[in-house]
C-alpha positions as CSV (number, residue, x, y, z in Angstrom):
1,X,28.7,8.3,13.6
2,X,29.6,4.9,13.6
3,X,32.9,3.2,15.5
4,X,33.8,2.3,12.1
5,X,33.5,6.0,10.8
6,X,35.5,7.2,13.6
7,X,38.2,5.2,13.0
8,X,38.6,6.3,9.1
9,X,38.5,10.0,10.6
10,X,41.0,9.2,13.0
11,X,43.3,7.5,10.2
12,X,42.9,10.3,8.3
13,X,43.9,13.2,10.5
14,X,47.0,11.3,11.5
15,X,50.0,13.5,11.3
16,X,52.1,13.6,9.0
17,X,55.3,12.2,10.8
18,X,53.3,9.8,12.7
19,X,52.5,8.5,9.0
20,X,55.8,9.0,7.9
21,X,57.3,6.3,10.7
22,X,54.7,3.9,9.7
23,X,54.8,4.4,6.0
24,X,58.7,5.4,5.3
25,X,58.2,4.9,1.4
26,X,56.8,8.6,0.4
27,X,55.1,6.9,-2.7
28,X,53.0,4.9,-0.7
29,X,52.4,7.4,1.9
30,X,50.9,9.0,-0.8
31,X,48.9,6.4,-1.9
32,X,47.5,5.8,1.4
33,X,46.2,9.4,1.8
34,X,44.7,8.8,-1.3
35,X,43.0,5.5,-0.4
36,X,41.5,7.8,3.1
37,X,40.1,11.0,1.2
38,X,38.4,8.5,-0.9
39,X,37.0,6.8,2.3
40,X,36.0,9.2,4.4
41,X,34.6,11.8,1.9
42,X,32.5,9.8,-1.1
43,X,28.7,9.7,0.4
44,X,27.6,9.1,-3.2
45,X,29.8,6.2,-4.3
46,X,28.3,4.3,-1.4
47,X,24.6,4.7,-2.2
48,X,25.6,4.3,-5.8
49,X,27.6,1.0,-4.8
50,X,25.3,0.0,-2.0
51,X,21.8,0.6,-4.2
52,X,23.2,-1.6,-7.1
53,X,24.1,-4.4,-4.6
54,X,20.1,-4.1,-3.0
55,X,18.7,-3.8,-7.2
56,X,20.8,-7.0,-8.1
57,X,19.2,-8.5,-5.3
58,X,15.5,-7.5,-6.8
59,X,16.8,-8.5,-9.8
60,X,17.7,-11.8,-8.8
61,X,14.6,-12.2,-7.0
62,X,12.6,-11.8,-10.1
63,X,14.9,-14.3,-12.2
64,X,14.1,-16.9,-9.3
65,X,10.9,-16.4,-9.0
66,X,10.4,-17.3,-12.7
67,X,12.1,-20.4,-13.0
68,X,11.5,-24.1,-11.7
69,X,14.9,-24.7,-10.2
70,X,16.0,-21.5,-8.6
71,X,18.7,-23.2,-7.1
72,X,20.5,-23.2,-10.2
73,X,20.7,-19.5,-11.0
74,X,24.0,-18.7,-8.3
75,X,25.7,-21.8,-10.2
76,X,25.0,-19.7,-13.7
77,X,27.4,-16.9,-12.1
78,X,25.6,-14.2,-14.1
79,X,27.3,-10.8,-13.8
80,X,24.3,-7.7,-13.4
81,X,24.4,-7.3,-17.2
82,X,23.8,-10.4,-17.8
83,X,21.2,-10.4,-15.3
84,X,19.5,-7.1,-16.5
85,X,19.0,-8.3,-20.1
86,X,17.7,-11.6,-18.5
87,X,14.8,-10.1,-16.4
88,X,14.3,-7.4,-19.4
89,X,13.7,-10.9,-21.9
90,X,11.0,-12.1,-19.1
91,X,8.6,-9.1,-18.9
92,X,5.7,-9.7,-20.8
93,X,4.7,-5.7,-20.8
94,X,8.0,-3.4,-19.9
95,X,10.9,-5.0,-22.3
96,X,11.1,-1.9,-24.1
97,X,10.7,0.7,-21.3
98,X,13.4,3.2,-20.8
99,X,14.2,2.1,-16.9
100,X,15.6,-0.7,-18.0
101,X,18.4,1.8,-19.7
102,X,18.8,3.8,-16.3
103,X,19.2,0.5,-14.9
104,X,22.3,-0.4,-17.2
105,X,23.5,3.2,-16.8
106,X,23.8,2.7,-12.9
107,X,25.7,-0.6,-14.0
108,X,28.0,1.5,-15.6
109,X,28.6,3.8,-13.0
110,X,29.5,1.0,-10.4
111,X,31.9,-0.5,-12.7
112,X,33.5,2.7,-13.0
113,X,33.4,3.7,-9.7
114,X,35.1,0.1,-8.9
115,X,37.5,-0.5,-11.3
116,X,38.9,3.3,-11.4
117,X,39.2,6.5,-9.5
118,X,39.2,8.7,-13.1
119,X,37.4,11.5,-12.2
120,X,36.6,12.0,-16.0
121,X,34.8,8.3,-16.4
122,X,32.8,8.8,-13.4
123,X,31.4,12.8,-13.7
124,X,30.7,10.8,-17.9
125,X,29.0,7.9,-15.9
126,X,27.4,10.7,-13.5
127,X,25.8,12.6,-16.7
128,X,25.0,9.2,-18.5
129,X,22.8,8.9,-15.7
130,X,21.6,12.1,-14.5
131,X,20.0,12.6,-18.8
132,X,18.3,9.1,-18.5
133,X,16.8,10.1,-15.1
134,X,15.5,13.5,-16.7
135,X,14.5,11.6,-19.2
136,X,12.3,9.4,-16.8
137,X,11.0,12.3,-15.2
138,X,9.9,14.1,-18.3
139,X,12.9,15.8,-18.9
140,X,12.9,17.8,-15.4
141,X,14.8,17.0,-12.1
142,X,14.3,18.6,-8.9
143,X,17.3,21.4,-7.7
144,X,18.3,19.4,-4.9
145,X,18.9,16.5,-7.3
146,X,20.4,18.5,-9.9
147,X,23.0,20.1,-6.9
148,X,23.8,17.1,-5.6
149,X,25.6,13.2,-6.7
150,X,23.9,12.3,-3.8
151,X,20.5,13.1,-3.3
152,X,20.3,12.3,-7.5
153,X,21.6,9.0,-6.7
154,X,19.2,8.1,-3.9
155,X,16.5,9.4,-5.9
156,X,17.8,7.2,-9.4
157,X,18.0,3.9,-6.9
158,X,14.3,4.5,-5.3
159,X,13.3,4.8,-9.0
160,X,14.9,1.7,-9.9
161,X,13.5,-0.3,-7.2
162,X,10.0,0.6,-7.4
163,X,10.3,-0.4,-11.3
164,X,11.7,-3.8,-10.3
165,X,9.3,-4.2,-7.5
166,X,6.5,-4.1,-10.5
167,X,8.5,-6.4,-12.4
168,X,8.4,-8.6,-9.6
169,X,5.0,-8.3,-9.1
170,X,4.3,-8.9,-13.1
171,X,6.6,-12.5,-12.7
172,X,4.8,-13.3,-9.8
173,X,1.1,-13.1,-11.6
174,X,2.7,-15.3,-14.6
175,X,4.2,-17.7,-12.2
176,X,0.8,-18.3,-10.4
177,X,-0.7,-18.7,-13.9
178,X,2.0,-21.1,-15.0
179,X,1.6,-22.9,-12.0
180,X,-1.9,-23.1,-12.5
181,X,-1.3,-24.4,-16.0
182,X,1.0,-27.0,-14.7
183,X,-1.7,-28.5,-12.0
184,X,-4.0,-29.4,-14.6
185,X,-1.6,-30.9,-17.8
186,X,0.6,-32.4,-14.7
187,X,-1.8,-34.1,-12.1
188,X,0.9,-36.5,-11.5
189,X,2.9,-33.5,-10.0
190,X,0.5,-33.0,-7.5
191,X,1.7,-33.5,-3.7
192,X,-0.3,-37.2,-2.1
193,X,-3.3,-36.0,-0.5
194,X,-3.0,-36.9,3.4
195,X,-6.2,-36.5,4.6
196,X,-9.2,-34.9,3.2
197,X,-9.8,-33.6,-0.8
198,X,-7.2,-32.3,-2.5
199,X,-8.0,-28.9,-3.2
């Protein structure tokens, strides 16, 4: 357990008048105990939260990979919708495959997981996903995923990512082609030679 982890347990087992002197209004005492259950307890909003933050990443990735002036894309300010249907219109094989729904599905479920504690929206987000993972795995899950937010979660992001990784890998082999392409209708492109043939 973390120093950090410790520190939310101890906030959270505070007694009650101790909270009552440092929190006198009962309305936001209440509020505050809220704020901690929702800390200490929620394994499953943090790889949700935490695997969309490492698949925007791959996703971004991609997206720089495929264009000339990557430095550009942060200054587009492209929310992960945004960027989702962007990497979808790159792929040359994989626009219409079905992860790219999961994908948008875990979208969902991070936005409702940070814009509300509704516990309706997020077991609706939770299902969205969990029949567009069965769907992915031929309309079976495993017990241990079908049990658990976690553990179906985990197993939903390590799908995702090794999709993206492939869609990587497929704008990777177009970008050496382009490149390619580019070395013979732009020779003026070409870095000065410095010593010895150009290859």
């Amino acid at each position: 357990m973390t120093d950090e982890q410790k520190s939310i347990r101890q906030t959270n087992n505070l007694e009650t008048d101790k909270l009552e002197r440092i929190i006198p209004d009962k309305h936001q005492r209440d509020t505050f105990q809220r704020l901690l259950e929702h800390l200490d307890s929620d394994t499953a909003a943090m790889v949700a939260l935490k695997g969309h933050l490492v698949i925007e990443a791959k996703i971004t990735s991609a997206i720089e990979k495929f264009v000339f002036h990557p430095e550009y894309v942060d200054d587009a300010r492209l929310a992960f919708a945004q960027k989702l249907a962007f990497a979808r219109s790159l792929s040359l094989d994989e626009e219409k495959n079905s992860m790219w729904e999961l994908l948008s599905r875990l979208n969902r479920l991070r936005n409702t997981l940070s814009h509300s504690l509704d516990d309706a929206r997020r077991a609706g987000a939770m299902n969205a996903i969990k029949d567009a993972y069965r769907n992915e795995r031929n309309g079976r899950l495993e017990d241990w995923e079908e049990a658990n937010e976690t553990s179906l979660l985990l197993s939903v992001v390590s799908l995702c990512l090794g999709f993206l990784d492939g869609f990587e890998q497929e704008v990777e082999r177009f970008r050496e082609h382009v490149s390619l392409m580019d070395k013979i209708v732009n020779p003026h492109r070409r870095p000065a030679a410095t010593d010895g043939p150009q290859p």
